[in-house]
Structures are given as structure tokens and as C-alpha cells.
DRENBARO-195915 format. One record per residue (C-alpha): x, y, z. Coordinates in pm, 1 decimal, padded with zeros to 6 digits. Each point is the difference from the previous one (the first is absolute). Layout:
BEGIN
pt east = X, north = Y, up = Z
...
# end
This chain:
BEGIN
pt east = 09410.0, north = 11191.2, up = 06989.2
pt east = -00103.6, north = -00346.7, up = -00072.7
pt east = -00368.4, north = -00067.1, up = 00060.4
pt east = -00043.7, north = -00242.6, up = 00311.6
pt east = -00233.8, north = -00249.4, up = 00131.9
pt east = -00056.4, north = -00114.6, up = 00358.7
pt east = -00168.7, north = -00296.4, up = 00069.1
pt east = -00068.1, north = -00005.5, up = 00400.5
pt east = -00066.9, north = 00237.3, up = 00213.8
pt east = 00018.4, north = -00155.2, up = 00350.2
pt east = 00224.5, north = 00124.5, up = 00276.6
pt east = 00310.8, north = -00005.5, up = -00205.7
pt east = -00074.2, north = 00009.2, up = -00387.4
pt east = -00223.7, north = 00377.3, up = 00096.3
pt east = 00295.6, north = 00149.8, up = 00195.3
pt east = 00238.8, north = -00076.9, up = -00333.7
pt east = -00239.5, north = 00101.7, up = -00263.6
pt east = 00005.6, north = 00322.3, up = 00158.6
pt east = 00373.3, north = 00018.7, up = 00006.1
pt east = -00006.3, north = -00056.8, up = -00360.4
pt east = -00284.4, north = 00272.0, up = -00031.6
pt east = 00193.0, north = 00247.6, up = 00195.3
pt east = 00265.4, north = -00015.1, up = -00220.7
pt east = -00238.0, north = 00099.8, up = -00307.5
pt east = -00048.5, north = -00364.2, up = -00213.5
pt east = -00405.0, north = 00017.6, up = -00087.3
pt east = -00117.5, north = -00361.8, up = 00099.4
pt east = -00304.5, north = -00208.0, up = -00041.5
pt east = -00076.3, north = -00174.1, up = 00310.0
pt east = -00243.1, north = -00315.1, up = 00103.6
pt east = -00073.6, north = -00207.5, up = 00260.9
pt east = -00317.8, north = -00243.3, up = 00075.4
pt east = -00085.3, north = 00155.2, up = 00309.4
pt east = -00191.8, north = 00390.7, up = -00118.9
pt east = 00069.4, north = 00154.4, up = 00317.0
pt east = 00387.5, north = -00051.5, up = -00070.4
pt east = -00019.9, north = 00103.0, up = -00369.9
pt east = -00216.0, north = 00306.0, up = 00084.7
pt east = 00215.1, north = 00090.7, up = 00271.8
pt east = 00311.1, north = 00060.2, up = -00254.4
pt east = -00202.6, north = 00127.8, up = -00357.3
pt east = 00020.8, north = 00356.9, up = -00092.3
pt east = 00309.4, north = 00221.7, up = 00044.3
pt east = 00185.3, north = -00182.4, up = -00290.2
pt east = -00141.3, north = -00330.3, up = 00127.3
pt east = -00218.7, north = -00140.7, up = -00281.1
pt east = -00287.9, north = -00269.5, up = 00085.0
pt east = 00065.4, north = -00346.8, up = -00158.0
pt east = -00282.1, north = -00222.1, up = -00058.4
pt east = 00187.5, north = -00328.3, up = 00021.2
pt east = 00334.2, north = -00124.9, up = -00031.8
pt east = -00049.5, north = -00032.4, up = -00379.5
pt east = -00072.6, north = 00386.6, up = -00024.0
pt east = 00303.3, north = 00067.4, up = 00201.2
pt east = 00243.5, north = -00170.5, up = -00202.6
pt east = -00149.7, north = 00121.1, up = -00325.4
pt east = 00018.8, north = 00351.9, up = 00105.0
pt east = 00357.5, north = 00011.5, up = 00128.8
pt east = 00379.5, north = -00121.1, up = -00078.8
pt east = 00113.4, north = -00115.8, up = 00362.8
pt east = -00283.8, north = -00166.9, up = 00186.0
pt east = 00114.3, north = -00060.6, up = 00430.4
pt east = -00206.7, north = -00288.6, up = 00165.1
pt east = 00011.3, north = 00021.8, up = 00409.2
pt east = -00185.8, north = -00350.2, up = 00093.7
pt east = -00057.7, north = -00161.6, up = 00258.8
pt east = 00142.1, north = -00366.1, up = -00088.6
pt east = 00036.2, north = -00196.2, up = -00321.3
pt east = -00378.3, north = -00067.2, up = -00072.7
pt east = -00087.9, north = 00385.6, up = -00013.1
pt east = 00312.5, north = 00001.9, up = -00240.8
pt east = -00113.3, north = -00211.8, up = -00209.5
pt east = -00298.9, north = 00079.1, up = -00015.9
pt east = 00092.9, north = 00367.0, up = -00035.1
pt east = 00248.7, north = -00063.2, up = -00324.7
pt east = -00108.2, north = -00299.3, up = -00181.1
pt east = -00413.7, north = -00034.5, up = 00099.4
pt east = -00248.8, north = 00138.6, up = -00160.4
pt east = -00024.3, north = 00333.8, up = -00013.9
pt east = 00340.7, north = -00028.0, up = 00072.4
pt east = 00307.7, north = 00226.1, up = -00116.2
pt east = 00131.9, north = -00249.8, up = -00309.4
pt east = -00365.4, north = 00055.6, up = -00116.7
pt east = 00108.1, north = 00373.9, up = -00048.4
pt east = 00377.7, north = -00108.9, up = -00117.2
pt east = 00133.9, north = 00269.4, up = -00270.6
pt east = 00312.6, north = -00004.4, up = -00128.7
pt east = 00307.3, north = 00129.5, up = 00252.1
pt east = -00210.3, north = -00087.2, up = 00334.8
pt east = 00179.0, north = -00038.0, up = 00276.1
pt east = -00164.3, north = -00206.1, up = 00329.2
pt east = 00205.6, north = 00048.9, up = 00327.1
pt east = -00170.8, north = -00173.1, up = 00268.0
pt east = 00089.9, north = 00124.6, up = 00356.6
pt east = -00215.4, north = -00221.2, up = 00200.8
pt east = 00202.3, north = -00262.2, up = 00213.4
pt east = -00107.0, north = -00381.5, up = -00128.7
pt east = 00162.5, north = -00300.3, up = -00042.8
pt east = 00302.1, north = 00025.9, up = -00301.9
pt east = -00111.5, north = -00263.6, up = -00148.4
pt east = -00390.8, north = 00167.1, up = -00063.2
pt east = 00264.5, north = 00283.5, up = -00159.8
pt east = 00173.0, north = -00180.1, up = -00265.0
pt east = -00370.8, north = -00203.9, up = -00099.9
pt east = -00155.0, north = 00358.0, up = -00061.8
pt east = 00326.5, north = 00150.0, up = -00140.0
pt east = -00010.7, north = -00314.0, up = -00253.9
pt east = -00355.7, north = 00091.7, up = -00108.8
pt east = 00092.7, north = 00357.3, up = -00091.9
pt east = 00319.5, north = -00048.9, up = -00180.3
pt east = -00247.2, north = -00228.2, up = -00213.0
pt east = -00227.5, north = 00351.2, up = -00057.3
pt east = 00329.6, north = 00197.4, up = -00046.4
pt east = -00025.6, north = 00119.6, up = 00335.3
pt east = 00333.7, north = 00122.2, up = 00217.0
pt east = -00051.8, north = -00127.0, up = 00374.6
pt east = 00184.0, north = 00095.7, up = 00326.7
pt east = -00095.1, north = -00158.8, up = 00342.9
pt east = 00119.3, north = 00269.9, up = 00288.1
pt east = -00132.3, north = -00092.5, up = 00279.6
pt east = 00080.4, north = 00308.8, up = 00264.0
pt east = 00078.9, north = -00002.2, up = 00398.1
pt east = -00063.3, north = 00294.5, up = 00256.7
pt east = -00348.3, north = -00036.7, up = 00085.4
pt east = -00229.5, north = 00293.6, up = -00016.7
pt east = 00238.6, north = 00253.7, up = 00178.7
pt east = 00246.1, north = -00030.6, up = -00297.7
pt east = -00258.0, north = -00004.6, up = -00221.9
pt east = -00145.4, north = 00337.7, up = 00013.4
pt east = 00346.0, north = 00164.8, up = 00039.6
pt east = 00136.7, north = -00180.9, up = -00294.2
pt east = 00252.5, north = -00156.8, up = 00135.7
pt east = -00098.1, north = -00392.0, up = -00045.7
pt east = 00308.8, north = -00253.3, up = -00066.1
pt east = -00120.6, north = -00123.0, up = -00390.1
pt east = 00137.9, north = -00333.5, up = -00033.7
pt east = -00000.6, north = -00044.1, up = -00417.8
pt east = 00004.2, north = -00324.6, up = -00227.3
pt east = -00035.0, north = 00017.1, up = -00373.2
pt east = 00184.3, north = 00099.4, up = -00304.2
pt east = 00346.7, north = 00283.5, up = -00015.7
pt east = -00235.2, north = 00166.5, up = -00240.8
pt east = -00332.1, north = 00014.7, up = 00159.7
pt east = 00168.9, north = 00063.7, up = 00331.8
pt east = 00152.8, north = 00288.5, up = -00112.8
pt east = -00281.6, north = 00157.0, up = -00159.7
pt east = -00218.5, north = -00032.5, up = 00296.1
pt east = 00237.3, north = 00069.7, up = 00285.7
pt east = -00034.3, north = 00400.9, up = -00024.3
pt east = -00357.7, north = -00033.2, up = 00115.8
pt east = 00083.0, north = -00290.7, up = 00262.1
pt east = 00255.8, north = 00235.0, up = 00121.9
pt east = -00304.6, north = 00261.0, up = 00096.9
pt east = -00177.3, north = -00253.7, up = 00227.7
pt east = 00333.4, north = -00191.8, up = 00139.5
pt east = 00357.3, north = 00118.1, up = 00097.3
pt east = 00141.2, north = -00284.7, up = -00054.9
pt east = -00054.3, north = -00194.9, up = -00333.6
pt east = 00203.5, north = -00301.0, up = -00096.9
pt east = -00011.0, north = -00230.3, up = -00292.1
pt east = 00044.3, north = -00351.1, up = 00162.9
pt east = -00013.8, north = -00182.7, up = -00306.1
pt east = -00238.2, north = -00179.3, up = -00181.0
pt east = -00395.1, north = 00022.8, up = 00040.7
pt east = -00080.1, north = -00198.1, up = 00284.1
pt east = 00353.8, north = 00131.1, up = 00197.3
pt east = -00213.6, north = 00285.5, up = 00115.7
pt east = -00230.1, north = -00168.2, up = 00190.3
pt east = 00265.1, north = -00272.7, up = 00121.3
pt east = 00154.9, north = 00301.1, up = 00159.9
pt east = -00312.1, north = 00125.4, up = 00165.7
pt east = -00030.8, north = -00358.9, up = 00082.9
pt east = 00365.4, north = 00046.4, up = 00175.4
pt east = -00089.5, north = 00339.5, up = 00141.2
pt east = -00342.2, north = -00112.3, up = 00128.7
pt east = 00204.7, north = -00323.3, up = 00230.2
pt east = 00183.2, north = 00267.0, up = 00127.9
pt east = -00250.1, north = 00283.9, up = 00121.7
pt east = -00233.9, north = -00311.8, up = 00146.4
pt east = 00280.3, north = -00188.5, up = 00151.0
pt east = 00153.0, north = 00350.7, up = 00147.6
pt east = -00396.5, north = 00095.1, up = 00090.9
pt east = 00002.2, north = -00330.9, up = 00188.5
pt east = 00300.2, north = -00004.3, up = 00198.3
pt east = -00063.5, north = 00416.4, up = 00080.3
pt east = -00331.0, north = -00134.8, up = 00142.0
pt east = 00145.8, north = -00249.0, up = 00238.8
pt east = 00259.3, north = 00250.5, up = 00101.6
pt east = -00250.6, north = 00304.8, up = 00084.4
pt east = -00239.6, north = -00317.9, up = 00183.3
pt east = 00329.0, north = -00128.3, up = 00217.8
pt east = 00075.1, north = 00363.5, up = 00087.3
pt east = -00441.2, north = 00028.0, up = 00104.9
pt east = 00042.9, north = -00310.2, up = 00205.7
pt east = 00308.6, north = 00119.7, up = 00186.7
pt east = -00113.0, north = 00323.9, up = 00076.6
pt east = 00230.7, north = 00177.9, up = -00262.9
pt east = -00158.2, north = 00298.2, up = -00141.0
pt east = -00028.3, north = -00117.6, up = -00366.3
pt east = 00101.6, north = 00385.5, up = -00125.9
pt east = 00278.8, north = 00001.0, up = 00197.4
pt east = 00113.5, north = -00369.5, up = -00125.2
pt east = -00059.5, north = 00144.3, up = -00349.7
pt east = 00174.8, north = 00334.3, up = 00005.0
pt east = 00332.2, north = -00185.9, up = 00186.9
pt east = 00027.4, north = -00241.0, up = -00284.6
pt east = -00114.7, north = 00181.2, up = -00303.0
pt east = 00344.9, north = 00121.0, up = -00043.1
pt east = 00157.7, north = -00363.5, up = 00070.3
pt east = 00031.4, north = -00283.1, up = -00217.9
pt east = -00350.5, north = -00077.8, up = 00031.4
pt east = -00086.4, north = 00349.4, up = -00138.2
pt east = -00208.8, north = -00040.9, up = -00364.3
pt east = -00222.8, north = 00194.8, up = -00190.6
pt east = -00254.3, north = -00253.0, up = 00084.7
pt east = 00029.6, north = 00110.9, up = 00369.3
pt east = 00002.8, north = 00326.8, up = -00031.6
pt east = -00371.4, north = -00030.1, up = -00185.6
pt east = -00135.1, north = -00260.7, up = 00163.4
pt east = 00143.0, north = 00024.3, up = 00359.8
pt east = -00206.5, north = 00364.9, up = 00049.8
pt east = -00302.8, north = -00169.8, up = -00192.9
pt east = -00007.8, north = -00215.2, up = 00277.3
pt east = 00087.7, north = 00168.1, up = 00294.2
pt east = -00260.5, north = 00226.5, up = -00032.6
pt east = -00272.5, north = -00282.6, up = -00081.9
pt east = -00054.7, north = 00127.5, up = -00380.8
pt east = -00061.9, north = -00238.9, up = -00213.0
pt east = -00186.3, north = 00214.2, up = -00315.8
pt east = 00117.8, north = -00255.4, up = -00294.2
pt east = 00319.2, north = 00132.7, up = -00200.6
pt east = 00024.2, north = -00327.7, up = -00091.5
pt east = -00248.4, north = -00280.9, up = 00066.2
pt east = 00058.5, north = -00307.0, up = 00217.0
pt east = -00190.3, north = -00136.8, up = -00321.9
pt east = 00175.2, north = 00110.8, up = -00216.9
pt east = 00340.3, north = -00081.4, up = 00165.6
pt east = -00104.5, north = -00396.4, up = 00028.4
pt east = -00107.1, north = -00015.0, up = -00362.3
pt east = 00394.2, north = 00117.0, up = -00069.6
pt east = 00088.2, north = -00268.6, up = 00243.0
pt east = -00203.2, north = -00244.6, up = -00132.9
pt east = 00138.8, north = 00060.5, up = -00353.1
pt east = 00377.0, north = 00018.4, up = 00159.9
pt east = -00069.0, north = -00342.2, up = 00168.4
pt east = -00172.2, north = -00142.5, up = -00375.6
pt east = 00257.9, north = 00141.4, up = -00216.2
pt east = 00285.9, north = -00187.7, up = 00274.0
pt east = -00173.7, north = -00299.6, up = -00018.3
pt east = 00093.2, north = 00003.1, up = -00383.6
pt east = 00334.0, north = 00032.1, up = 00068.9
pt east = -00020.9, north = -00250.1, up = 00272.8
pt east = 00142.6, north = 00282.7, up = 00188.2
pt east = -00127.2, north = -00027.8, up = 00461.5
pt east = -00059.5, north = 00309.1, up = 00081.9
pt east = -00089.0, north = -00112.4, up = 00346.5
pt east = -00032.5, north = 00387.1, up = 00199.9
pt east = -00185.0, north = 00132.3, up = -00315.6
pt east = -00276.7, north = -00323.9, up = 00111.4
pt east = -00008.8, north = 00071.7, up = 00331.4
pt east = -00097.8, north = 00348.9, up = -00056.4
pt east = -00260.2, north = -00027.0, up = -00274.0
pt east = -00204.3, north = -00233.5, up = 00280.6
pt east = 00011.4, north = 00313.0, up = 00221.9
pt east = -00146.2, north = 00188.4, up = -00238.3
pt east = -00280.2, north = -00253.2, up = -00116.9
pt east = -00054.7, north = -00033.0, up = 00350.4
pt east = -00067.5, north = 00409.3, up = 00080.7
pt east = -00164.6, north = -00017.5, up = -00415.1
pt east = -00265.1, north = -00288.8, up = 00237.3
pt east = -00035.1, north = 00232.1, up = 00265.3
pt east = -00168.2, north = 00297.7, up = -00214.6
pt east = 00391.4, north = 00199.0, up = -00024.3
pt east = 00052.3, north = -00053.5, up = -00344.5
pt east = -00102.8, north = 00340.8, up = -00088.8
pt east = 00273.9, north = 00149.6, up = 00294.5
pt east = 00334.3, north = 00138.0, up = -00093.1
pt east = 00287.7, north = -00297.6, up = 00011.2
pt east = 00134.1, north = 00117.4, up = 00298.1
pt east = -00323.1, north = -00056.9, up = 00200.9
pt east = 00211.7, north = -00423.8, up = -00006.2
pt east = 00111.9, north = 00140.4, up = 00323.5
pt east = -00397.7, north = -00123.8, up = 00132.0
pt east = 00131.7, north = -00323.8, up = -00092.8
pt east = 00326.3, north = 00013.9, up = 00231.3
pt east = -00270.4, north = 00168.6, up = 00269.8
pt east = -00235.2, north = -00212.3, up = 00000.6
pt east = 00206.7, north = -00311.4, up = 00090.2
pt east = 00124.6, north = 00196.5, up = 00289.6
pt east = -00114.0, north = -00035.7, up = 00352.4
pt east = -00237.7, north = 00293.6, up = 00055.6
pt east = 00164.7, north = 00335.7, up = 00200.6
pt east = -00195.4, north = 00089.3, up = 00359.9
pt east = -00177.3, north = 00281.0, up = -00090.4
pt east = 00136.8, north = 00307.9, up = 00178.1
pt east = -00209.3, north = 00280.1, up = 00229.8
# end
């Protein structure tokens, strides 16, 4: 068993760290809020006193961030994990950020001797505790393959996309999709509302249909039945947007839907939502909708 750090222990990164656990690697764990790190230590969950610590203390350290600051901050700070660089470290950074943040940090570990992954992961919280998270992988054959055993106990699907930075350009891909699809579910579920459509019955008649998606079958009950407990973040969903539109503008690539939708989000991020689950956009879609006569 190869002895594991975590670095992150939010909504996702505690959920995998105890997929790891339950499959018997010891691990050293941190994170900078206590409550998080005290909810995890014990039980083959040691305490880490900072990032440094972490990565001295283990051969595989896992960062689960919120956006490329946190990274950085995380890996190359100080305190960070190259100040606890040994010889055969391995940094795989699941946090979603923008692929160019990726390759910068990678760069500043191969100069330590440091092997770096960026596999950024989709699913949400749902997927997360079941281990069952799509792992989207860029880095080295090599490092891949060394690694990929334990990515395969938090994800079901684990891919190699190509070099560091392809990771998160395919979260980048996967994160257009699951907003755009979010979106257009919204103004479906809102047209069926307005034209007194019962929005279940809308979404069990189409499910099966060409419209059918994994996205609607999670998000289309989430909304239905008015829960919006975060899986993932309206926050955190325009910060991917935000580095999708940023890493297109390099490119000189329009995405012009992707746009269109990160303003919806801002806009719900202005009105106190940021901390609801992405599929609360449909308030968006409602709000801009004449009001309903209330019934009784």
C-alpha cells in the first residue's frame, strides 16, 4: 500500500479520501479549515500540520482545491508540498482550474524532481461518495499508470487525455456541457410551469427520448422537488466557466452559449445563490417569467 496524502477535504476531496481509506492505503490528511481535518483524522487518517508535512510524510500527495490560487498556493507556497519534495513524489491535483495554472505548477515540480498529474474529476458529490467519479487524466504514460489504481477507487471511469493541462481542458469541455444542458433543462421544466404542464410528467415522458442525459436524470428531480443542497456549487460551476471562456479566448476560440450562461450564474452568484447546487439556474429562467396566480 503506498502511503497517501489528501490535501482538501471539502464536499468532494472528504468523500474520496475515504474511498481510498476504505480500501486500506494509511493516509496523512490536511486541510486549512480544523473542523474538516478533524472530521477525517483517526481510523488510518493521520493529522497533517501543513501541506509541507503532508508531502514529506507520504509518496502520492491528492490536492482537491477550489480554483488555481488554492493550488498554488497549496503546491508551490510556503509551507507548501515542494517544500516537503523527496525523491519519487508524485503530485496529482484533482481540483478543476484553468490548464494553463496546471502546466505552470507541473513546470515547478519537474524542476524539484517532482512527477505531476492534473485530473480534474466530474460527478458532483453523488458520484463522489460512491466512487464512481469520471477522472479525466493529463500527465506522463508513466506517472499515469502508476497512479491510476488508486484513481480507479474514487472514479469509474479514468482516462489519460494527454498531456498535463488535457485534463482540465476536458473538464473544461465537460463543464460547457453539464451548464449548457443545466440551462436549456431549466427553460424546458419553466415552459412546461408556464403552460400548465406538470414538470414530472414533462420529465419522465422525455427522459427516455433524445433529450434524455445523465444531467437530467440528476438535476431534473433536484429541481422538481425544490432541493437545491450544493453537489456542486453555482460558484464553483462559473469559476469553470470563467476559466473555459479565458482559456477560449487564447485560442481565439467564441464560445458564445458557454458566455451567456456564465452571466446567469454571476447573476444568481449577486443574488446570495452562489453557495446553491447548479441546478438551482432554473431561478434564473423563473424569475424572468411572468409570475403564476396563486391557487386556493
Amino acid at each position: 500500500m503506498s502511503e497517501i496524502g489528501f490535501i482538501g477535504l471539502g464536499i468532494m476531496g472528504k468523500p474520496m479520501l475515504r474511498n481510498l481509506r476504505t480500501a486500506g492505503h494509511a493516509i496523512v490528511a490536511y486541510d486549512i479549515v480544523p473542523a474538516l481535518l478533524d472530521a477525517v483524522v483517526g481510523d488510518g487518517v493521520g493529522r497533517g500540520t501543513n501541506c509541507k508535512d503532508v508531502a514529506s510524510r507520504t509518496d502520492i500527495v491528492f490536492t482537491m482545491l477550489p480554483d488555481g490560487p488554492q493550488v498554488e498556493e497549496a503546491i508551490l507556497g510556503p509551507g507548501g508540498v515542494l517544500e516537503g519534495a523527496h525523491n519519487g513524489l508524485v503530485v496529482v491535483d484533482m481540483s478543476s482550474i484553468s490548464p494553463v495554472v496546471s502546466q505552470e505548477v507541473a513546470a515547478a515540480c519537474a524542476k524539484q524532481g517532482v512527477a505531476f498529474l492534473d485530473a480534474p474529476v466530474s460527478g458532483g458529490e453523488p458520484k463522489a461518495i460512491d466512487g464512481t467519479l469520471a477522472i479525466m487524466v493529463g500527465g506522463e504514460q508513466a506517472t499515469f499508470d502508476q497512479v491510476a489504481p488508486l484513481l480507479r477507487l474514487m472514479g469509474s471511469s479514468v482516462i489519460l487525455t494527454g498531456a498535463v493541462g488535457a485534463g482540465n481542458v476536458t473538464k473544461l469541455a465537460n463543464q460547457i456541457i453539464v451548464a449548457c444542458n443545466i440551462a436549456a433543462m431549466s427553460e424546458a421544466l419553466v415552459l412546461a410551469r408556464q403552460c400548465g404542464v406538470d414538470q414530472e410528467v414533462v420529465f419522465n415522458a422525455i427522459k427516455g427520448g433524445l433529450a434524455g442525459s445523465t444531467v437530467l436524470n440528476a438535476k431534473a428531480p433536484m429541481v422538481i422537488a425544490r432541493n437545491f443542497k450544493p453537489g456542486f456549487r453555482i460558484r464553483l460551476h462559473q469559476k469553470d466557466l470563467r476559466n473555459a471562456l479565458l482559456t477560449a479566448e487564447s485560442k481565439k476560440v467564441a464560445l458564445p452559449l458557454t458566455s451567456l450562461v456564465q452571466q446567469m450564474l454571476i447573476a444568481l452568484m449577486n443574488q446570495g445563490s452562489g453557495d446553491l447546487d447548479h441546478s438551482a439556474l432554473i431561478t434564473f429562467i423563473e424569475d424572468m417569467a411572468p409570475k403564476l396566480p396563486v391557487k386556493g
